[in-house]
PASEBA-1860 file (N, C-alpha, C; in nm, 3 decimals):
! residues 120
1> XXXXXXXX> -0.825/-5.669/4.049/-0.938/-5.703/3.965/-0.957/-5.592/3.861 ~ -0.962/-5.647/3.729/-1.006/-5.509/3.595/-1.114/-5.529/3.581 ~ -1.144/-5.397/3.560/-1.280/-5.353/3.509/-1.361/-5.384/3.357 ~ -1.432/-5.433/3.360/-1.454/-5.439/3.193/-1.407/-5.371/3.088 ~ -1.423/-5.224/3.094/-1.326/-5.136/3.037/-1.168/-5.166/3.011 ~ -1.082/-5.221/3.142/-0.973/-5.212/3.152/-0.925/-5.340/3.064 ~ -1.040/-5.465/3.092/-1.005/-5.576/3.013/-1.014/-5.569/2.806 ~ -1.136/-5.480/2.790/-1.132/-5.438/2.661/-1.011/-5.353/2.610
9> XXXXXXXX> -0.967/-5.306/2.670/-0.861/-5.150/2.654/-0.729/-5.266/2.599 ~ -0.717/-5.336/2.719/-0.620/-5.465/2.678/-0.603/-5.536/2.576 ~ -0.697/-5.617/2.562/-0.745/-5.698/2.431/-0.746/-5.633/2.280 ~ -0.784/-5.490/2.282/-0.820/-5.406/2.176/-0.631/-5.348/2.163 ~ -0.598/-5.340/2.222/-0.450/-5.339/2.259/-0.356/-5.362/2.151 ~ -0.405/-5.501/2.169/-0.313/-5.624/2.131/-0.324/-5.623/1.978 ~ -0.491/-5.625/1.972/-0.487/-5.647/1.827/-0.476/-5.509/1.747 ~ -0.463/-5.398/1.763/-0.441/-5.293/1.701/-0.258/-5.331/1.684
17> XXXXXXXX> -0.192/-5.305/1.807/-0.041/-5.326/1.798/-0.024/-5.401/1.698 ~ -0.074/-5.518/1.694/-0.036/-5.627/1.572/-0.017/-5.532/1.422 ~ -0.067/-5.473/1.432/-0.125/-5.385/1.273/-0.025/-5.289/1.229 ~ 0.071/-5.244/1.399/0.162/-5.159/1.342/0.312/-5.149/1.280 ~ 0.307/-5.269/1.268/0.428/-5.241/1.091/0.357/-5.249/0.958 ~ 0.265/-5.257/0.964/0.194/-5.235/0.833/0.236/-5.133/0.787 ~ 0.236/-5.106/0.626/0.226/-4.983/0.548/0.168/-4.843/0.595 ~ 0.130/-4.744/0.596/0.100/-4.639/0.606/-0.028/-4.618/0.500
25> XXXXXXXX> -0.012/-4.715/0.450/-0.167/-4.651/0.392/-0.289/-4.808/0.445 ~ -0.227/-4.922/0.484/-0.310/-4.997/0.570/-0.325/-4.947/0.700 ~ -0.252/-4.900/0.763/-0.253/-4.876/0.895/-0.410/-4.690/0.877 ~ -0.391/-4.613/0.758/-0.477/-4.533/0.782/-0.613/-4.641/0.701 ~ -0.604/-4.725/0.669/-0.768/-4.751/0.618/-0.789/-4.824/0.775 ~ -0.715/-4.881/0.827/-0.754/-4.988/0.917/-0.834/-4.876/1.055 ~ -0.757/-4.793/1.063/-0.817/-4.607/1.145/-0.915/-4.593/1.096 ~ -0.929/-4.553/0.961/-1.047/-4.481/0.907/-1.167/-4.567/0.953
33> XXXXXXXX> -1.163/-4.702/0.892/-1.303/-4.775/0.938/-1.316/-4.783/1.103 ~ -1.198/-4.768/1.191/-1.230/-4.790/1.317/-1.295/-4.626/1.348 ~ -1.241/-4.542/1.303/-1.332/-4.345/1.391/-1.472/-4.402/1.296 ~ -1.498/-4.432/1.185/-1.617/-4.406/1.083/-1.695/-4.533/1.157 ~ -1.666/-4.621/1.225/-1.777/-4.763/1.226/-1.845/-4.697/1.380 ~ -1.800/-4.702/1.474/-1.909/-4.641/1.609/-2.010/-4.561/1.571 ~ -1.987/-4.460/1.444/-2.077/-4.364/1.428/-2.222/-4.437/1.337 ~ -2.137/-4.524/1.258/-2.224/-4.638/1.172/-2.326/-4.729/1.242
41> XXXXXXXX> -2.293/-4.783/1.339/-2.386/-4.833/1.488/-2.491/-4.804/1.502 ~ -2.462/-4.658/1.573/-2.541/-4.533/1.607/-2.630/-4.554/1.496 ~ -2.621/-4.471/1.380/-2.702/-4.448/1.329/-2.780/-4.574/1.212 ~ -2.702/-4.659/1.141/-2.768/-4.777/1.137/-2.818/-4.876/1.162 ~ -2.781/-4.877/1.285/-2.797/-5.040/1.356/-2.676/-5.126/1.394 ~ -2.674/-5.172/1.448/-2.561/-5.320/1.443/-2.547/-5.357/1.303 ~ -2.668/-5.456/1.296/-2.695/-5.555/1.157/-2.592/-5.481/1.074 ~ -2.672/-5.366/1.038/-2.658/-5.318/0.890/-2.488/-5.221/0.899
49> XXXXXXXX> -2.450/-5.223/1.034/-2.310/-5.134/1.007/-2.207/-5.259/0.977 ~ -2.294/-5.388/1.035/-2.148/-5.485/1.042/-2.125/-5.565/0.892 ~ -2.286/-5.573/0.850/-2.304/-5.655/0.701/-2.201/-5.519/0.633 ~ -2.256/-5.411/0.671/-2.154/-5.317/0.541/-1.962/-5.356/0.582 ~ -1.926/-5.392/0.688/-1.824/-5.376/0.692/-1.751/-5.528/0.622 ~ -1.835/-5.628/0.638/-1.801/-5.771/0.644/-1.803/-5.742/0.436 ~ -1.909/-5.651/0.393/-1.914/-5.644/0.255/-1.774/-5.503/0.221 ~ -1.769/-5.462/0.253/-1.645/-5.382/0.220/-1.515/-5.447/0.252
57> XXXXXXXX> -1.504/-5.573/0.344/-1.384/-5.653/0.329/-1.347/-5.741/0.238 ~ -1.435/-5.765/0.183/-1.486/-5.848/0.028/-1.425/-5.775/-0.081 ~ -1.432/-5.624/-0.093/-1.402/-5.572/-0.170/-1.270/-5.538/-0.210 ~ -1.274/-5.502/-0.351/-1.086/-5.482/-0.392/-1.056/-5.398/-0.294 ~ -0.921/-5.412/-0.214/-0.847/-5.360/-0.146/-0.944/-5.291/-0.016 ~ -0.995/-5.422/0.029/-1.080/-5.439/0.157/-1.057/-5.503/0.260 ~ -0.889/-5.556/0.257/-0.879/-5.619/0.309/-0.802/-5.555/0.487 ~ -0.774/-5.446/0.480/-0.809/-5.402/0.642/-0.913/-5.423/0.708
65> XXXXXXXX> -1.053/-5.395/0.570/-1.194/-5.408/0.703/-1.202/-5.518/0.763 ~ -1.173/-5.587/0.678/-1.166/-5.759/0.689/-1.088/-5.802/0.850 ~ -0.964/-5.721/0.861/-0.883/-5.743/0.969/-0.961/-5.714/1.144 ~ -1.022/-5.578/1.032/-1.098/-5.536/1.180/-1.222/-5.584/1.230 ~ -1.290/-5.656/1.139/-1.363/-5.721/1.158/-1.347/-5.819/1.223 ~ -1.213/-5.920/1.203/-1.174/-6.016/1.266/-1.140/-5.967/1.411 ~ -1.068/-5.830/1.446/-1.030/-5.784/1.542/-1.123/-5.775/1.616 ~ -1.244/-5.708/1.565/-1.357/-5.683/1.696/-1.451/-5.834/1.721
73> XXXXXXXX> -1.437/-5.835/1.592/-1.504/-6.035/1.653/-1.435/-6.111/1.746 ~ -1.273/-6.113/1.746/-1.202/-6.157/1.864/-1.210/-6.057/1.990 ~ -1.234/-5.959/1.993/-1.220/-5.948/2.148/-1.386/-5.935/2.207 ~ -1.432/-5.987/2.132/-1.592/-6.032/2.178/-1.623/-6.186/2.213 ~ -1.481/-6.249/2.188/-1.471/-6.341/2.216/-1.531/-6.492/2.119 ~ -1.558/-6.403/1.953/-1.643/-6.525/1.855/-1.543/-6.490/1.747 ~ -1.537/-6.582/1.628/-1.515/-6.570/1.508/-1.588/-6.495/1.434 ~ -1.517/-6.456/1.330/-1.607/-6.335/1.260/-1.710/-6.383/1.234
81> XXXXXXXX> -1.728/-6.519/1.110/-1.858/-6.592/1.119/-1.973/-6.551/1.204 ~ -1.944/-6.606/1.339/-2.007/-6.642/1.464/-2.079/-6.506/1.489 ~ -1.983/-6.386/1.490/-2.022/-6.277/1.480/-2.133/-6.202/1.371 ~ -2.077/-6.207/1.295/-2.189/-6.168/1.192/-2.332/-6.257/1.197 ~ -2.288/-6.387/1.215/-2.434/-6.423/1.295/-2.519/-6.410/1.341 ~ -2.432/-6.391/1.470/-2.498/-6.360/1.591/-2.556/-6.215/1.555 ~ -2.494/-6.094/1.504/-2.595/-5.968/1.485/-2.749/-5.950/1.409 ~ -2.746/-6.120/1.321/-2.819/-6.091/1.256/-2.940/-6.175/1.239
89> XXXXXXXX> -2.921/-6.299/1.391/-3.042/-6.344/1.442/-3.084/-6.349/1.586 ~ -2.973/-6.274/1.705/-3.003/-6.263/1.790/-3.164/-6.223/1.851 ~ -3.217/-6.232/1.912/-3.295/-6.152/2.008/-3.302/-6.041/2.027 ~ -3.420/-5.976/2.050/-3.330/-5.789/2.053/-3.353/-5.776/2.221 ~ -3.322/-5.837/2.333/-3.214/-5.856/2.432/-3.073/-5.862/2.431 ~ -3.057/-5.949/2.390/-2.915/-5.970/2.320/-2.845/-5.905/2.192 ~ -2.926/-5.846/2.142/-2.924/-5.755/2.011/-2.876/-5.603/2.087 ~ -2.973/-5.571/2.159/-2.908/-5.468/2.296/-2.766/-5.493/2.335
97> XXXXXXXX> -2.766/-5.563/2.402/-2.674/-5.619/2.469/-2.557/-5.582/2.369 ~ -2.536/-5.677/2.249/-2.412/-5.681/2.166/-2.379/-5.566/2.120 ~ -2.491/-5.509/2.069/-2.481/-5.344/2.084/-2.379/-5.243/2.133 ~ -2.430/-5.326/2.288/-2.368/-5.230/2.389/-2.211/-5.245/2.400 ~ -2.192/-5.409/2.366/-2.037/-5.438/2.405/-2.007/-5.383/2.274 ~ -2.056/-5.392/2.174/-1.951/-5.349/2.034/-1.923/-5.195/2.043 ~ -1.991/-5.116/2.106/-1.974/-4.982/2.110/-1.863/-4.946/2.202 ~ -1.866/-5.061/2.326/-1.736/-5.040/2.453/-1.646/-5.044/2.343
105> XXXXXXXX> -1.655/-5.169/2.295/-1.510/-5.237/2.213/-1.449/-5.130/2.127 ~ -1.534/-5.073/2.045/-1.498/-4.978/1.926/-1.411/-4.829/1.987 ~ -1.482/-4.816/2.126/-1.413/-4.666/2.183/-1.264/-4.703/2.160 ~ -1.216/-4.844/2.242/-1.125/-4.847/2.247/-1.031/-4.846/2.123 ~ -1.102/-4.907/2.017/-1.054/-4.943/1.859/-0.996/-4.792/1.823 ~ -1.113/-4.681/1.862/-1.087/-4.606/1.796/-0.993/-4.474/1.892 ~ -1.013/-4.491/1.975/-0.871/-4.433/2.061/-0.725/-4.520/2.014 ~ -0.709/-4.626/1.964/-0.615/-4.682/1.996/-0.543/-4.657/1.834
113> XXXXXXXX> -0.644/-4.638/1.738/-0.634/-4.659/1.602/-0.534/-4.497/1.602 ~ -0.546/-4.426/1.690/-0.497/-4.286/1.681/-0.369/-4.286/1.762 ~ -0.385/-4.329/1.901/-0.265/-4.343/1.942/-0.110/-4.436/1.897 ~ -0.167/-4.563/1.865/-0.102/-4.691/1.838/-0.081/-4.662/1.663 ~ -0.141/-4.655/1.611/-0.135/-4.651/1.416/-0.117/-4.515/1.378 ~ -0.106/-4.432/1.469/-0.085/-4.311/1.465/-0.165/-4.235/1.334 ~ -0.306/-4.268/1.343/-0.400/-4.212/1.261/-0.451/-4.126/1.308 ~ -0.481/-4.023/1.197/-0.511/-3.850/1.235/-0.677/-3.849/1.190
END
């Protein structure tokens, strides 16, 4: 039986690996937003770290955030849509809550963004 941890570690895995034949300069933006977004959480909120990220994938040559966005919306188990949604009419039970899993999710993003994409 895995641990929640062990099942995120997995999942977050998968979709980082996917990323690594990319270029060298996608593979460091796709890092950069994964060490820079946990800290974004923290100190802004959910809402407002995920609207900035969903709006910086929009942007010229935004299209890593975009990926990771999709990445952490899949191993939360929603579409990005669904996701950005959900942060931004939930309950603040569930606002907690998502919180909490996006912060598990991201450790792993961002351990993995260093080991796996080999970002410094």
């Amino acid at each position: 039986m895995l641990t929640r941890s062990q099942k995120l570690a997995q999942l977050v895995y998968e979709k980082v690996s996917a990323h690594g034949d990319r270029s060298k300069d996608e593979k460091d933006k796709y890092g950069a937003m994964a060490q820079k977004l946990p800290v974004l959480v923290r100190t802004a909120g959910l809402a407002q770290a995920i609207a900035f990220l969903e709006a910086k994938s929009k942007s010229k040559g935004g299209e890593m955030n975009g990926h990771l966005l999709k990445d952490l919306s899949g191993v939360l188990g929603l579409s990005s849509e669904e996701f950005v949604r959900k942060c931004r009419e939930v309950e603040l039970i569930g606002y907690l809550r998502l919180t909490q899993d996006v912060l598990a999710a991201l450790l792993w993003f961002k351990r993995f963004s260093v080991s796996v994409l080999e970002d410094k």
